[in-house]
Each structure stands twice: as structure tokens, then as C-alpha cells.
C-alpha positions as CSV (number, residue, x, y, z in Angstrom):
1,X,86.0,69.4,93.3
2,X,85.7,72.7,91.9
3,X,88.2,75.7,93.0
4,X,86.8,78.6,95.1
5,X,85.5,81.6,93.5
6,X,87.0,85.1,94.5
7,X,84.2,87.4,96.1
8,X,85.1,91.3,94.3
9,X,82.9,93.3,96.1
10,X,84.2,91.4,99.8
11,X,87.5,93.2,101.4
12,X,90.3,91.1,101.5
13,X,92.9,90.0,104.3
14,X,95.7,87.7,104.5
15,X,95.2,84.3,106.2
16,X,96.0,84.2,109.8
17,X,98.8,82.3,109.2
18,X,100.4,84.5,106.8
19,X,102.7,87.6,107.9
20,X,103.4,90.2,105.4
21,X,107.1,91.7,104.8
22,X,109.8,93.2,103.2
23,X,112.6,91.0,103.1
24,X,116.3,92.3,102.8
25,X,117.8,89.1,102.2
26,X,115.7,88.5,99.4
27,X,115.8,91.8,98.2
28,X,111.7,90.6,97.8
29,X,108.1,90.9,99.8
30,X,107.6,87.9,101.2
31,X,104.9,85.7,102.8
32,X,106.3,84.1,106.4
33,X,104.2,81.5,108.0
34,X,105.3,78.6,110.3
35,X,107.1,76.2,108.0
36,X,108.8,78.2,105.7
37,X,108.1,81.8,103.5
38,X,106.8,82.4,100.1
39,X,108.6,85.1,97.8
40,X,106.4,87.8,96.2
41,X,108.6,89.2,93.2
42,X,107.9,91.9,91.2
43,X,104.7,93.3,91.3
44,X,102.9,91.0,93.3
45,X,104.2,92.7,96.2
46,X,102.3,96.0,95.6
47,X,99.5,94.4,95.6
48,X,99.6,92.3,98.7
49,X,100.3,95.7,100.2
50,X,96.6,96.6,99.4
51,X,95.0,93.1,101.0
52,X,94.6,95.2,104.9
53,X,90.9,94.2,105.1
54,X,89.7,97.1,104.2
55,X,89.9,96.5,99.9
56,X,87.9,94.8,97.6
57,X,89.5,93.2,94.8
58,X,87.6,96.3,92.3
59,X,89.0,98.8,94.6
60,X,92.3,97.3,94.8
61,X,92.5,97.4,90.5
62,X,91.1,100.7,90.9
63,X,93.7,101.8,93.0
64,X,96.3,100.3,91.1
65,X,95.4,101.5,87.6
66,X,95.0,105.1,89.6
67,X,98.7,105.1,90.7
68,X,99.3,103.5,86.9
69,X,97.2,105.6,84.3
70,X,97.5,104.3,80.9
71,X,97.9,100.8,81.9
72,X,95.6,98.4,81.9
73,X,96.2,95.9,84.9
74,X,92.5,94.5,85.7
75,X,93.4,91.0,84.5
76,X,96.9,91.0,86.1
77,X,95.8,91.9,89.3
78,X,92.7,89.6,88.9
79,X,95.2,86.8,88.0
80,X,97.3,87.2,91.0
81,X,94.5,87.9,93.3
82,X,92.4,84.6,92.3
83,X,95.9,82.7,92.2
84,X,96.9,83.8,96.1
85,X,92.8,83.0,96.7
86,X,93.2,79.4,95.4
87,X,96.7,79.0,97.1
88,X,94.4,80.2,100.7
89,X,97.2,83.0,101.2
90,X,94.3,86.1,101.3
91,X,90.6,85.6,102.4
92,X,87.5,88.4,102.0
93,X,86.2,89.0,105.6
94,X,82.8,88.0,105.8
């Protein structure tokens, strides 16, 4: 069975499921959802800021590397992106 492919030109949301947060307590972004939560260190909680259905995954790098000049993040970002795709956190709106 072969893993789903990441649409770049689609906007992106989170799963219904999911609710997006900043979490004191883990002093981290977090995924909640029914059973449990899912910690977003690091830099993987600006970019799940982004996924509001209204930004592709080339706008989102674009937006990134606009607020990070110099730096290049495209495969990062992809990385993460096509990670929390295959883990069904974020979904493009079709």
C-alpha cells in the first residue's frame, strides 16, 4: 500500500479531530484530540500555526523563508508537512 502524496498547491487544515494549542504545562504546541495529545517541539509549532485552511504547503515555505531570509527551510518544512500528512494530523480542503 503506498503512502499518500501531499497536494502543494491545495490549502491545508488540521483534521477534525485535531485542536491546535499552546500548552503551558509542556512549555510546547501541542496537538489535543480525544485519547490523548501530541507534542509539537521546536519549530514544528510555527508551522502548524500556518495549516488555517487558507495555505498551501508553497505558500506556507514561502512564508516561512520570508520571516527567515537567508535560510533555506523548503525541505524542512516539506519534511514536517508530508510527515503530519502521513500521520492524518493536517488535510488540503478539497
Amino acid at each position: 500500500m503506498s503512502e499518500p502524496t501531499l497536494i502543494k498547491d491545495k490549502p491545508l487544515s488540521l483534521q477534525k479531530q485535531f485542536r491546535f494549542q499552546w500548552e503551558p504545562a509542556q512549555e510546547s504546541y501541542v496537538l489535543l484530540y480525544p485519547e490523548g495529545l501530541i507534542k509539537l517541539p521546536g519549530s514544528s509549532g510555527e508551522i502548524m500555526k500556518l495549516i488555517d485552511g487558507s495555505m498551501s504547503v508553497n505558500m506556507i515555505i514561502a512564508h516561512l523563508e520570508e520571516q527567515f531570509p537567508g535560510v533555506d527551510l523548503k525541505n524542512d518544512v516539506l519534511d514536517f508537512l508530508e510527515h503530519a500528512y502521513g500521520k492524518n494530523w493536517i488535510c488540503t480542503d478539497d
